[in-house]
mmCIF entry with sequence, helices, sheets and N, C-alpha, C, O atoms, coordinates in Angstrom:
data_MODEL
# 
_entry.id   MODEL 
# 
_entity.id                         1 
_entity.type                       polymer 
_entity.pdbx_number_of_molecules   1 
# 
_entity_poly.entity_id                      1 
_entity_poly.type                           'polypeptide(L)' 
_entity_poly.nstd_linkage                   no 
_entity_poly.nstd_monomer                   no 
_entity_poly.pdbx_seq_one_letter_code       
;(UNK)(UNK)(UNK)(UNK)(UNK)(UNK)(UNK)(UNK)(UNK)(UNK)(UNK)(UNK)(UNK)(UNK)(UNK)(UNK)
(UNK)(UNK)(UNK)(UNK)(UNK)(UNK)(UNK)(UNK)(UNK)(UNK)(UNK)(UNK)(UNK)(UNK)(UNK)(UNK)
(UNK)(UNK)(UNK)(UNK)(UNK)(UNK)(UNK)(UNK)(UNK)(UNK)(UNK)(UNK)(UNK)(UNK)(UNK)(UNK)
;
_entity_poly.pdbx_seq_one_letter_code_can   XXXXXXXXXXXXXXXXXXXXXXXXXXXXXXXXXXXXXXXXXXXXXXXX 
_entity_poly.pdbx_strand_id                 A 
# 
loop_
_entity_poly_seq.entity_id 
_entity_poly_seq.num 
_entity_poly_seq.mon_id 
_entity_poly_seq.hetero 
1 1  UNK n 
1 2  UNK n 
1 3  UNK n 
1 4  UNK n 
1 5  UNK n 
1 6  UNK n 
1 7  UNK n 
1 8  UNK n 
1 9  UNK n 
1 10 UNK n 
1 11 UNK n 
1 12 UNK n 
1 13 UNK n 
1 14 UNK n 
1 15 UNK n 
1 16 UNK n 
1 17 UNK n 
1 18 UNK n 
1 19 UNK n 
1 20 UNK n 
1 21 UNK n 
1 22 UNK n 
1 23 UNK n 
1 24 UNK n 
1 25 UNK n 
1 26 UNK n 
1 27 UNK n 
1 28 UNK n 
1 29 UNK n 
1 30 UNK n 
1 31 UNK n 
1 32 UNK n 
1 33 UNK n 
1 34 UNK n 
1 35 UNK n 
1 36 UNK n 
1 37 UNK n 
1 38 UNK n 
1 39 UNK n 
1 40 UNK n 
1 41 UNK n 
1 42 UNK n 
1 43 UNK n 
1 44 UNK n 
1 45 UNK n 
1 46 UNK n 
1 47 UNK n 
1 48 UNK n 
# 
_struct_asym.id          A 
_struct_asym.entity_id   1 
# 
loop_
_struct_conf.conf_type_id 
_struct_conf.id 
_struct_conf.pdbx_PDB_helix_id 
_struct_conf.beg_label_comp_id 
_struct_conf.beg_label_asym_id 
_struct_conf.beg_label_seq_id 
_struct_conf.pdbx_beg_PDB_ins_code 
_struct_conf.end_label_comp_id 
_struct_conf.end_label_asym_id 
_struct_conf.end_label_seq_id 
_struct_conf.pdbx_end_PDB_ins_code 
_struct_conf.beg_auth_comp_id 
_struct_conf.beg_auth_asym_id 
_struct_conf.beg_auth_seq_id 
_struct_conf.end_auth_comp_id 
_struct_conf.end_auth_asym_id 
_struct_conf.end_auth_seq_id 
_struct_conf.pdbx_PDB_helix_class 
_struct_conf.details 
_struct_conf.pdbx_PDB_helix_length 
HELX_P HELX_P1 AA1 UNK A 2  ? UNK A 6  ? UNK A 2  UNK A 6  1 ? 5  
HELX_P HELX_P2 AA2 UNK A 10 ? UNK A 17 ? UNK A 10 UNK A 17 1 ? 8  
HELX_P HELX_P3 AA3 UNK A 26 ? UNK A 36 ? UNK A 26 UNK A 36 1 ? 11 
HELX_P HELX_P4 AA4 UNK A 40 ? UNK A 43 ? UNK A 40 UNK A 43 1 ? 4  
# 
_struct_conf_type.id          HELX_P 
_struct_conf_type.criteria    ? 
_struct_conf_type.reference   ? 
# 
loop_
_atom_site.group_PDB 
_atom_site.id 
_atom_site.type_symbol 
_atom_site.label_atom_id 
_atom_site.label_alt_id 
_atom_site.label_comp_id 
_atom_site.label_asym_id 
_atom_site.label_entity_id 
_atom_site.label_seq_id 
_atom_site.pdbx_PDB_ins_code 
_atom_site.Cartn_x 
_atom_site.Cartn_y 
_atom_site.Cartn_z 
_atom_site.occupancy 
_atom_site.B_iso_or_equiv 
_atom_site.pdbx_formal_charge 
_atom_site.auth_seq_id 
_atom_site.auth_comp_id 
_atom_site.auth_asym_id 
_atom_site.auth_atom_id 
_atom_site.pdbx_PDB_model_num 
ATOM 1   N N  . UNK A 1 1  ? 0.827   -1.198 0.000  1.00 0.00 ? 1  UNK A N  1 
ATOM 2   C CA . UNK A 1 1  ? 0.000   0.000  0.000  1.00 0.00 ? 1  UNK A CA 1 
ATOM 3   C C  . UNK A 1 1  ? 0.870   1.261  0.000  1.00 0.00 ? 1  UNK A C  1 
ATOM 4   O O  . UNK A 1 1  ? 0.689   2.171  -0.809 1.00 0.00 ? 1  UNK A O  1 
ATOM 5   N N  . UNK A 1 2  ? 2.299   1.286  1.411  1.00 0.00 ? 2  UNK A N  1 
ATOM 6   C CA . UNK A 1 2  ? 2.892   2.240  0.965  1.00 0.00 ? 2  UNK A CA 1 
ATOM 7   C C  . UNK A 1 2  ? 3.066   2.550  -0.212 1.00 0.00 ? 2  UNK A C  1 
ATOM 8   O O  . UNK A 1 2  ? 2.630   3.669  -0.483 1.00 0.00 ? 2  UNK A O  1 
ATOM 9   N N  . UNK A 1 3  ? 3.754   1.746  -1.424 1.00 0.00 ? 3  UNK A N  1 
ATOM 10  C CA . UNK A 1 3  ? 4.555   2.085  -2.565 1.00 0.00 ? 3  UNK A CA 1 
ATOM 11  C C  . UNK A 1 3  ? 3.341   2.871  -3.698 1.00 0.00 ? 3  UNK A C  1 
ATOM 12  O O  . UNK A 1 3  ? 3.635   3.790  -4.463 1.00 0.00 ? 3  UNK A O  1 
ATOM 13  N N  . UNK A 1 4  ? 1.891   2.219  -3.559 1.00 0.00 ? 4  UNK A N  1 
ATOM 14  C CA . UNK A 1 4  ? 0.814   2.418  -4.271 1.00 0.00 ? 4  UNK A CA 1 
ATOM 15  C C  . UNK A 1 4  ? 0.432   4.305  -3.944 1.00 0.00 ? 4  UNK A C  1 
ATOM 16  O O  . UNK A 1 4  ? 0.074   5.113  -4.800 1.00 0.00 ? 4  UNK A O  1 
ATOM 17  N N  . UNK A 1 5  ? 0.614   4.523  -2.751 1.00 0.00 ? 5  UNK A N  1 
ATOM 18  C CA . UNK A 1 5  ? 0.526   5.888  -2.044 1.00 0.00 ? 5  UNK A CA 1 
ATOM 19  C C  . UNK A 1 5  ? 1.380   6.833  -2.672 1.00 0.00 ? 5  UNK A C  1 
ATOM 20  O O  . UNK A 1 5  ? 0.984   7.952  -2.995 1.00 0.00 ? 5  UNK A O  1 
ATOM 21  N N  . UNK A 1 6  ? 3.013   6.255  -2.932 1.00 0.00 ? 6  UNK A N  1 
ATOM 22  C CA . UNK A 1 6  ? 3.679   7.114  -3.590 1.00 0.00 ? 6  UNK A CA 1 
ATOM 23  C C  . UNK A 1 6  ? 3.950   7.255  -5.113 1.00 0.00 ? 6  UNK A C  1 
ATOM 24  O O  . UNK A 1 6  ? 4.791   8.051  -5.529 1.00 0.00 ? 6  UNK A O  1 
ATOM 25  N N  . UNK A 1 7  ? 3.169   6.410  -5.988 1.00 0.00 ? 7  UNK A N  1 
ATOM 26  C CA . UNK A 1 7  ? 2.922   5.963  -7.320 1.00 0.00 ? 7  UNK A CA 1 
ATOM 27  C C  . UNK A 1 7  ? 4.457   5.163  -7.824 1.00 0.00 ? 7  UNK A C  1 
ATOM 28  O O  . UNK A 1 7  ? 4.696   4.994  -9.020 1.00 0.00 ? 7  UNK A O  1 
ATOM 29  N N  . UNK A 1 8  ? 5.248   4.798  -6.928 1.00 0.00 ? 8  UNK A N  1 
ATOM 30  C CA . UNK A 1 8  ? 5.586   3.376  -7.500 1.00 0.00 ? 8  UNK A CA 1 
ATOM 31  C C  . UNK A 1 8  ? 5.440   2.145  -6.976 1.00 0.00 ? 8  UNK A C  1 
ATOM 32  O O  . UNK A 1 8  ? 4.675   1.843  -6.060 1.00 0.00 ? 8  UNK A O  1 
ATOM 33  N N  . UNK A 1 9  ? 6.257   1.356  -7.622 1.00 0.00 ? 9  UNK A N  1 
ATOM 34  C CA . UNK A 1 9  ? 5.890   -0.487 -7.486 1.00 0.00 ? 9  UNK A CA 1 
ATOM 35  C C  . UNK A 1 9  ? 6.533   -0.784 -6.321 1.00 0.00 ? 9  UNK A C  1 
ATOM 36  O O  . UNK A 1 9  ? 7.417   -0.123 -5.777 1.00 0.00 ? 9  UNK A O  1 
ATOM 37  N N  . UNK A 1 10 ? 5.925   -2.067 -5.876 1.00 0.00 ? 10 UNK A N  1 
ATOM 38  C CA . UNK A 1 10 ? 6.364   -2.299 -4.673 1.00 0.00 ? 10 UNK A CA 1 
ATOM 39  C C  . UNK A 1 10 ? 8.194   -2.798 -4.669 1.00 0.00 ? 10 UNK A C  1 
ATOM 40  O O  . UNK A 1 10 ? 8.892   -2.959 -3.668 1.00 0.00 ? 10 UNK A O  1 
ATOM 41  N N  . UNK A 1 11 ? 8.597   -2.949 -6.088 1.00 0.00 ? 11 UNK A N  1 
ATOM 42  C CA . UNK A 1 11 ? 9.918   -3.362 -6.297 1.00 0.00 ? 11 UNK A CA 1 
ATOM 43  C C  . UNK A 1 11 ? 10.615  -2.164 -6.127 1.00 0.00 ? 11 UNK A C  1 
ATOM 44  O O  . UNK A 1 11 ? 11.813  -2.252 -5.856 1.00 0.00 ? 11 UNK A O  1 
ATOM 45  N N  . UNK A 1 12 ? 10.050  -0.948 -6.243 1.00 0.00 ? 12 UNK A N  1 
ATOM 46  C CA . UNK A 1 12 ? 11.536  -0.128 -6.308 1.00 0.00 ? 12 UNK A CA 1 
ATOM 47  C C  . UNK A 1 12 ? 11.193  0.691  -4.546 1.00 0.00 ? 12 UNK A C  1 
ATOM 48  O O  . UNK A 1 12 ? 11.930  1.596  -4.155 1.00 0.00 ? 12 UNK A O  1 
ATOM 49  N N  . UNK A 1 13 ? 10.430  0.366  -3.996 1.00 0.00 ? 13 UNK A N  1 
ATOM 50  C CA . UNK A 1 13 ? 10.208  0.647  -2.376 1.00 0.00 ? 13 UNK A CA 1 
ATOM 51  C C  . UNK A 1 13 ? 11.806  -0.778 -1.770 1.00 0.00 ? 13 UNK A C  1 
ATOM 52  O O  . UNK A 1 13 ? 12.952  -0.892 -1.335 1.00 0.00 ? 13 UNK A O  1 
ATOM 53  N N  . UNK A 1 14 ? 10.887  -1.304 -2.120 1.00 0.00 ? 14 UNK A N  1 
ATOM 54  C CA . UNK A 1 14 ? 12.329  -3.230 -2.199 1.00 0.00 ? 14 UNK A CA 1 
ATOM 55  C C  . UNK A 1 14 ? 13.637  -2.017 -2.430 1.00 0.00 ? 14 UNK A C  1 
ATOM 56  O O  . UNK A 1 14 ? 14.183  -1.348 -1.552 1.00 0.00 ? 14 UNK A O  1 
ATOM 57  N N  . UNK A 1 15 ? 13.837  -2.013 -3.555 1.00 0.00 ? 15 UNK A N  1 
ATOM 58  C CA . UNK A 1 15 ? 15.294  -1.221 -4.015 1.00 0.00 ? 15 UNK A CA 1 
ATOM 59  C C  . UNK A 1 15 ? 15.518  -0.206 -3.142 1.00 0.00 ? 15 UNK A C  1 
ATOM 60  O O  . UNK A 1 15 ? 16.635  -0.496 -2.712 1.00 0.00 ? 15 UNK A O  1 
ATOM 61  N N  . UNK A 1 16 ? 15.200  0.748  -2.625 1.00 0.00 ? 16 UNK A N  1 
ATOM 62  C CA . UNK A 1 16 ? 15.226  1.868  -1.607 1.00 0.00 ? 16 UNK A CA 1 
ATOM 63  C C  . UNK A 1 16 ? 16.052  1.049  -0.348 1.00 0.00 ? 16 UNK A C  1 
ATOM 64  O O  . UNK A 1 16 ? 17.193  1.076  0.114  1.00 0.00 ? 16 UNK A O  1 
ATOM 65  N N  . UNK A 1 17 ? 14.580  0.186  -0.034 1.00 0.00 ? 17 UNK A N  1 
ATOM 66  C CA . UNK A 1 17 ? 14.792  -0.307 1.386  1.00 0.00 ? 17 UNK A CA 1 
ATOM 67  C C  . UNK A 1 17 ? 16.123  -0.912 1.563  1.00 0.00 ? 17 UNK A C  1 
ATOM 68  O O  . UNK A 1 17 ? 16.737  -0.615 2.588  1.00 0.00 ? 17 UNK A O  1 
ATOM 69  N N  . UNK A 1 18 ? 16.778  -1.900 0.521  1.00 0.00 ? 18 UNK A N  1 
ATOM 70  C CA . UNK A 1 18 ? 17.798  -2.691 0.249  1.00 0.00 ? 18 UNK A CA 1 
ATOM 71  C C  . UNK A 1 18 ? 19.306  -1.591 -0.482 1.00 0.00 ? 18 UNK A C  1 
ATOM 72  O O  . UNK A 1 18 ? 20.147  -2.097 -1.225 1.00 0.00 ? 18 UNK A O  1 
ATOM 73  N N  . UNK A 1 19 ? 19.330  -0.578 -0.196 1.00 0.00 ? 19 UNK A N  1 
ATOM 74  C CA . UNK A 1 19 ? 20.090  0.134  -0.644 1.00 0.00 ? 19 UNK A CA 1 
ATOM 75  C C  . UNK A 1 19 ? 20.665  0.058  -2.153 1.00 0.00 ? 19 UNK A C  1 
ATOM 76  O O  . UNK A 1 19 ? 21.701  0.642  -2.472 1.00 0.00 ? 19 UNK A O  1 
ATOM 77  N N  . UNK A 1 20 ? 20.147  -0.465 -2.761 1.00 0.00 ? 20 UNK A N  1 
ATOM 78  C CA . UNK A 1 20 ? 20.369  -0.524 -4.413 1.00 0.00 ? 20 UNK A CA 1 
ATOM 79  C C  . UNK A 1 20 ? 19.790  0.442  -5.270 1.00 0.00 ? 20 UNK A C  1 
ATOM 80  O O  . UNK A 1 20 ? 19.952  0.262  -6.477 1.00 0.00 ? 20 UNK A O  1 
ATOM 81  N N  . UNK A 1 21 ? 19.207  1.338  -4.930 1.00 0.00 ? 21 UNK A N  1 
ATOM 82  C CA . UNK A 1 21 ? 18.513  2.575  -5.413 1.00 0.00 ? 21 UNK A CA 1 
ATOM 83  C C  . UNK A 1 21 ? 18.494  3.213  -4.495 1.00 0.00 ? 21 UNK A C  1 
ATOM 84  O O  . UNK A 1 21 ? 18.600  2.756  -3.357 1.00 0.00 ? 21 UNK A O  1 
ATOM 85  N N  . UNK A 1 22 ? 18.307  4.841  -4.872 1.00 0.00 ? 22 UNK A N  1 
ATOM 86  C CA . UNK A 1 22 ? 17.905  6.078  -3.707 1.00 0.00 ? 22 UNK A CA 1 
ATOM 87  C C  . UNK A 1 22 ? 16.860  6.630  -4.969 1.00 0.00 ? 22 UNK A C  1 
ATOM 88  O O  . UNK A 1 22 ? 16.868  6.632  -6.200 1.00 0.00 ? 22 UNK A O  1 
ATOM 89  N N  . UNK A 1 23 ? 15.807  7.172  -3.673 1.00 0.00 ? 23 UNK A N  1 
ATOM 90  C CA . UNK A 1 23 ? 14.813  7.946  -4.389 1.00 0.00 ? 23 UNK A CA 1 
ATOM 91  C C  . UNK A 1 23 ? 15.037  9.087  -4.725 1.00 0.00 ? 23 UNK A C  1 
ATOM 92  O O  . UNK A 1 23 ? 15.670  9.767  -3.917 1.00 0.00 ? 23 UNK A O  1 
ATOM 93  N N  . UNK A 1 24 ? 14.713  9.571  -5.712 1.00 0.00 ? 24 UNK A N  1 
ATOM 94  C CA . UNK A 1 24 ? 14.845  10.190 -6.691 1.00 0.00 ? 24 UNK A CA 1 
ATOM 95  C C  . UNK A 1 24 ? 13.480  11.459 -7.140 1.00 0.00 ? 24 UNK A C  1 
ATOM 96  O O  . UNK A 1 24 ? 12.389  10.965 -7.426 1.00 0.00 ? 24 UNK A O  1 
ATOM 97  N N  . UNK A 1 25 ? 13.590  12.826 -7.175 1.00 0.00 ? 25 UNK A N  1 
ATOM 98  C CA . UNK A 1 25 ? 13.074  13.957 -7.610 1.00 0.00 ? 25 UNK A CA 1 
ATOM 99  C C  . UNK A 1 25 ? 11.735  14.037 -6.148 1.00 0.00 ? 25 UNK A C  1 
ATOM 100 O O  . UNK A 1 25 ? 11.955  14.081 -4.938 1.00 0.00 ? 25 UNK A O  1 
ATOM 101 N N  . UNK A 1 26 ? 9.848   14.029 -7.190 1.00 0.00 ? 26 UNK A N  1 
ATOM 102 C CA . UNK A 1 26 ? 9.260   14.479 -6.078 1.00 0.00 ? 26 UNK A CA 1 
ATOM 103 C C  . UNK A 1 26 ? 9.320   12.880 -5.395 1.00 0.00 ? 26 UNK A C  1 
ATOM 104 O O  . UNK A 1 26 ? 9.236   13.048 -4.178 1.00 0.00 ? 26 UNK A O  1 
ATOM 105 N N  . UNK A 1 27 ? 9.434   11.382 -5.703 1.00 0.00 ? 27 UNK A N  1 
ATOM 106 C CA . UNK A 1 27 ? 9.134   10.493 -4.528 1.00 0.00 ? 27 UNK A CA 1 
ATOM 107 C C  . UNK A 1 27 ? 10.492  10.606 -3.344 1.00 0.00 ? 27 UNK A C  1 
ATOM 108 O O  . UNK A 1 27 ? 10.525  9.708  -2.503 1.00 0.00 ? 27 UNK A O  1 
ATOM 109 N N  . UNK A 1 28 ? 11.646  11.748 -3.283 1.00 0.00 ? 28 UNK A N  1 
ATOM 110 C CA . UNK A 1 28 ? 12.306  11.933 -2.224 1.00 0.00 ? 28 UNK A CA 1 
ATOM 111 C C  . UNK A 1 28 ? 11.892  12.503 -1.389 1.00 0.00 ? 28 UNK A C  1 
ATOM 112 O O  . UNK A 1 28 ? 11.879  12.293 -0.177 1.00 0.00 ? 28 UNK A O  1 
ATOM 113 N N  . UNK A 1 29 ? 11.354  13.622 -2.262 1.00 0.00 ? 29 UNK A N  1 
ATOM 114 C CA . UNK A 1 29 ? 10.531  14.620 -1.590 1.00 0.00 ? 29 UNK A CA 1 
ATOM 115 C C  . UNK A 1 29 ? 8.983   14.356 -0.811 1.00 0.00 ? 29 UNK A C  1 
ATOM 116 O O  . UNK A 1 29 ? 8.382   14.889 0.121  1.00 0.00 ? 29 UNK A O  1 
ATOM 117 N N  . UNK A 1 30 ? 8.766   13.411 -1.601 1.00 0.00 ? 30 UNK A N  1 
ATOM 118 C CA . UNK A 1 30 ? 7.431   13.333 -0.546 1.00 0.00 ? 30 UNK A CA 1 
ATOM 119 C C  . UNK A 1 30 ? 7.698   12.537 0.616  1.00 0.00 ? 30 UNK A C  1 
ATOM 120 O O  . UNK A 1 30 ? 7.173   12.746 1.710  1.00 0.00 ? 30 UNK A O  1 
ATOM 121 N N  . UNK A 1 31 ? 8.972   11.117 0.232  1.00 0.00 ? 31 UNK A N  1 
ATOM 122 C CA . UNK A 1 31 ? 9.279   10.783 1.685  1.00 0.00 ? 31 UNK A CA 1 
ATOM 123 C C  . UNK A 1 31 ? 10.072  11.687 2.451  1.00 0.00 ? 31 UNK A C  1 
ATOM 124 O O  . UNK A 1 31 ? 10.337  11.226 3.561  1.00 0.00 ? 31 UNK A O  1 
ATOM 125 N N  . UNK A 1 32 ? 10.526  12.788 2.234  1.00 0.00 ? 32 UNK A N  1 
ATOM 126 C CA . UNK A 1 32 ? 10.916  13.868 3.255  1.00 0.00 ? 32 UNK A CA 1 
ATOM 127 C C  . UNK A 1 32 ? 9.889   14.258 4.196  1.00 0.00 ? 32 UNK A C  1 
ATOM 128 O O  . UNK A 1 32 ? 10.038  14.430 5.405  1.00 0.00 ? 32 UNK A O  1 
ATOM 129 N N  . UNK A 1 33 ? 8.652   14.400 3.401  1.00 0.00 ? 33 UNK A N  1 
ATOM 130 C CA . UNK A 1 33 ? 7.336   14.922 3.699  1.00 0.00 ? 33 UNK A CA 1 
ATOM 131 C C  . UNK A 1 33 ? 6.863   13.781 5.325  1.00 0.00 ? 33 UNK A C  1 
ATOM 132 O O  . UNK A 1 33 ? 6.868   13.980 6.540  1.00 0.00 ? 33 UNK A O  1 
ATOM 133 N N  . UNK A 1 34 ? 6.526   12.659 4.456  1.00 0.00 ? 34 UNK A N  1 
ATOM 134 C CA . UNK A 1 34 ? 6.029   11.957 5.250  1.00 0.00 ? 34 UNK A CA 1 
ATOM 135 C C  . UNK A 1 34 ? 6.624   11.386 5.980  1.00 0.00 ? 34 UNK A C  1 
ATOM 136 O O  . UNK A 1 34 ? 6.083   10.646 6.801  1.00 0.00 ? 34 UNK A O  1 
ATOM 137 N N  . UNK A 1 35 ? 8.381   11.613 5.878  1.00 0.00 ? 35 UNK A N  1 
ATOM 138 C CA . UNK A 1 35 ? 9.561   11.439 7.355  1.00 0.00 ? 35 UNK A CA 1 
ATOM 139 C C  . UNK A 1 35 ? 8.929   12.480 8.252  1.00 0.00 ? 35 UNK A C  1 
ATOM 140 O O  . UNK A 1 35 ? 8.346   11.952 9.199  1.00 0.00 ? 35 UNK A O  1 
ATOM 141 N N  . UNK A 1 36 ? 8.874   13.683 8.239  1.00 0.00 ? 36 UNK A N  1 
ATOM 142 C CA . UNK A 1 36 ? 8.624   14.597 9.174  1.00 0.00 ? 36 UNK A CA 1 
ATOM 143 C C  . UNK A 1 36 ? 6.849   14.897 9.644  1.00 0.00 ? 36 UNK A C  1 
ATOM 144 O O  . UNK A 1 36 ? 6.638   15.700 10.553 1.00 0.00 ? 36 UNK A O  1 
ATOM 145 N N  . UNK A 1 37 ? 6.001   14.393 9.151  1.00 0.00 ? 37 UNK A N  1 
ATOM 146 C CA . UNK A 1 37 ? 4.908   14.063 9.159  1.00 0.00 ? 37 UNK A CA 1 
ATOM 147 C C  . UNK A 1 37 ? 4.149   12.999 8.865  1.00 0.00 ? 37 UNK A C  1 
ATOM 148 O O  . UNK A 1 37 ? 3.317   13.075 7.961  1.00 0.00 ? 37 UNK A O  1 
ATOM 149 N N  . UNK A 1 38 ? 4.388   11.498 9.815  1.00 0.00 ? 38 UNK A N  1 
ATOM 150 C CA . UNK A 1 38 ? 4.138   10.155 9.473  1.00 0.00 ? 38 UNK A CA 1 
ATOM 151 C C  . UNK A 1 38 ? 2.346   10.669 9.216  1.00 0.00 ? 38 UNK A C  1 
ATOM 152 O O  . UNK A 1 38 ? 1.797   9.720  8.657  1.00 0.00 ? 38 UNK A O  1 
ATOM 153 N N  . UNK A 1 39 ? 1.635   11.480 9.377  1.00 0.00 ? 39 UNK A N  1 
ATOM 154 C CA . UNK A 1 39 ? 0.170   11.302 9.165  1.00 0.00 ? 39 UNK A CA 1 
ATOM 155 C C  . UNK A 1 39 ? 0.080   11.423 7.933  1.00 0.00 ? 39 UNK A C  1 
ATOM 156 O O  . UNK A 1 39 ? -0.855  10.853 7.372  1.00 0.00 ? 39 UNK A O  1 
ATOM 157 N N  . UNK A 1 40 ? 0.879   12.077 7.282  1.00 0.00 ? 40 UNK A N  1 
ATOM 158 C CA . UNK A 1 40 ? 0.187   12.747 6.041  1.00 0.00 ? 40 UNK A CA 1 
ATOM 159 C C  . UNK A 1 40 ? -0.373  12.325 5.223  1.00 0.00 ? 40 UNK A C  1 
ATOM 160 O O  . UNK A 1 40 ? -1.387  12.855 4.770  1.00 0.00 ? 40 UNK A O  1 
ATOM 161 N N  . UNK A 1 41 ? 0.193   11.107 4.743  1.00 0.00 ? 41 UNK A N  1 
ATOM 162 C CA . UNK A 1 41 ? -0.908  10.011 3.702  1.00 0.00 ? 41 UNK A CA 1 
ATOM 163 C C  . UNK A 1 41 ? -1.538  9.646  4.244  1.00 0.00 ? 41 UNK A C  1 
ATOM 164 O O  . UNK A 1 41 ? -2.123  8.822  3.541  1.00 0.00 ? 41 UNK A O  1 
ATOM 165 N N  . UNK A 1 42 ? -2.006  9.647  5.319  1.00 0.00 ? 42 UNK A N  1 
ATOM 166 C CA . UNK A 1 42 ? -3.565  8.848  6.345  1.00 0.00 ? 42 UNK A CA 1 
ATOM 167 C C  . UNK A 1 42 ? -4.688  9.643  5.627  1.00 0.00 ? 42 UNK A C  1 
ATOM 168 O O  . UNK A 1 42 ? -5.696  9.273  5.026  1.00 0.00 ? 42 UNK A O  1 
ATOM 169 N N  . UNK A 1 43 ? -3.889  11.498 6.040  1.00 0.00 ? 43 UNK A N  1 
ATOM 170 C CA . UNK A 1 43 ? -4.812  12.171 5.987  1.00 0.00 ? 43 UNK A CA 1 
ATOM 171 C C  . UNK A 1 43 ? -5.661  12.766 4.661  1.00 0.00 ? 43 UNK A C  1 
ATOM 172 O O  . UNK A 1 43 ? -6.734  13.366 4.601  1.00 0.00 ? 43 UNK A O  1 
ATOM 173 N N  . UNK A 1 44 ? -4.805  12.379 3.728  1.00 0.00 ? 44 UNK A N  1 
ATOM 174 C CA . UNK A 1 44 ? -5.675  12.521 2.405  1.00 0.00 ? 44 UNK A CA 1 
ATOM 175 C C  . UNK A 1 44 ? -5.577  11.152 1.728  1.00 0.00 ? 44 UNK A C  1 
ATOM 176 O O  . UNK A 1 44 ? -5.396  10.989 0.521  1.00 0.00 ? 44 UNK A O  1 
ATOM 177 N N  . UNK A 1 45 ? -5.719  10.182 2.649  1.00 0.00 ? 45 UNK A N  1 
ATOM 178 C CA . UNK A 1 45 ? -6.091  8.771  1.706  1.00 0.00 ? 45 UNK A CA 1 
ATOM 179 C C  . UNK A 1 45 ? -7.645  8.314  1.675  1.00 0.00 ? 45 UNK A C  1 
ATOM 180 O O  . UNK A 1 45 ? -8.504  8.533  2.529  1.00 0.00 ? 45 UNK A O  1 
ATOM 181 N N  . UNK A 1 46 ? -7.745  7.706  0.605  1.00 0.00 ? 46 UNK A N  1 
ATOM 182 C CA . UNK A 1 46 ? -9.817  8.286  0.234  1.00 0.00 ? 46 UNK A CA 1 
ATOM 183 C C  . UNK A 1 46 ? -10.020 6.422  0.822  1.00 0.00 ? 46 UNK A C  1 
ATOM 184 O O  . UNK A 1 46 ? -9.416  5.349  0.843  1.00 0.00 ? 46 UNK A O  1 
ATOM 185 N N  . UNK A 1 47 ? -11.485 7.153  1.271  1.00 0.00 ? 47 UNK A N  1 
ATOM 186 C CA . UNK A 1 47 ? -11.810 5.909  1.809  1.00 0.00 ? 47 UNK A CA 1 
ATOM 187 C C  . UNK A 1 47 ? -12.717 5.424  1.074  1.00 0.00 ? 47 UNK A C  1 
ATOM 188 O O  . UNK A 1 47 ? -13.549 6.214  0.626  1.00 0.00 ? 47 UNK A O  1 
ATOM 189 N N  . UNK A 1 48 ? -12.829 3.893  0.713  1.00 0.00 ? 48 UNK A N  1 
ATOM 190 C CA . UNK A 1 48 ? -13.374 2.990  -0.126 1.00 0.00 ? 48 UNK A CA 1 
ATOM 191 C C  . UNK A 1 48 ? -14.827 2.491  0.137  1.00 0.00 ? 48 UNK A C  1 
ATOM 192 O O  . UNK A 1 48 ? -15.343 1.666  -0.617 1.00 0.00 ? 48 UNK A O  1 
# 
């Protein structure tokens, strides 16, 4: 679900986590975002 939140695949969240990639442009930036504000995707995630 995280990776779906930040519009990529759950493989390159994998690559991040596993140090074989660093994120890159706005998905750095939004995990900057949601480092310093763990709510923030709660708070505008639409409910089903």
């Amino acid at each position: 679900m995280f990776a779906g939140s930040l519009g990529v695949s759950p493989k390159t969240v994998e690559a991040w986590e596993n140090g074989r990639n660093k994120p890159e442009g706005a998905s750095r930036r939004l995990l900057e975002i949601v480092r310093d504000d763990p709510d923030f995707l709660r708070r505008f995630q639409i409910e089903g």
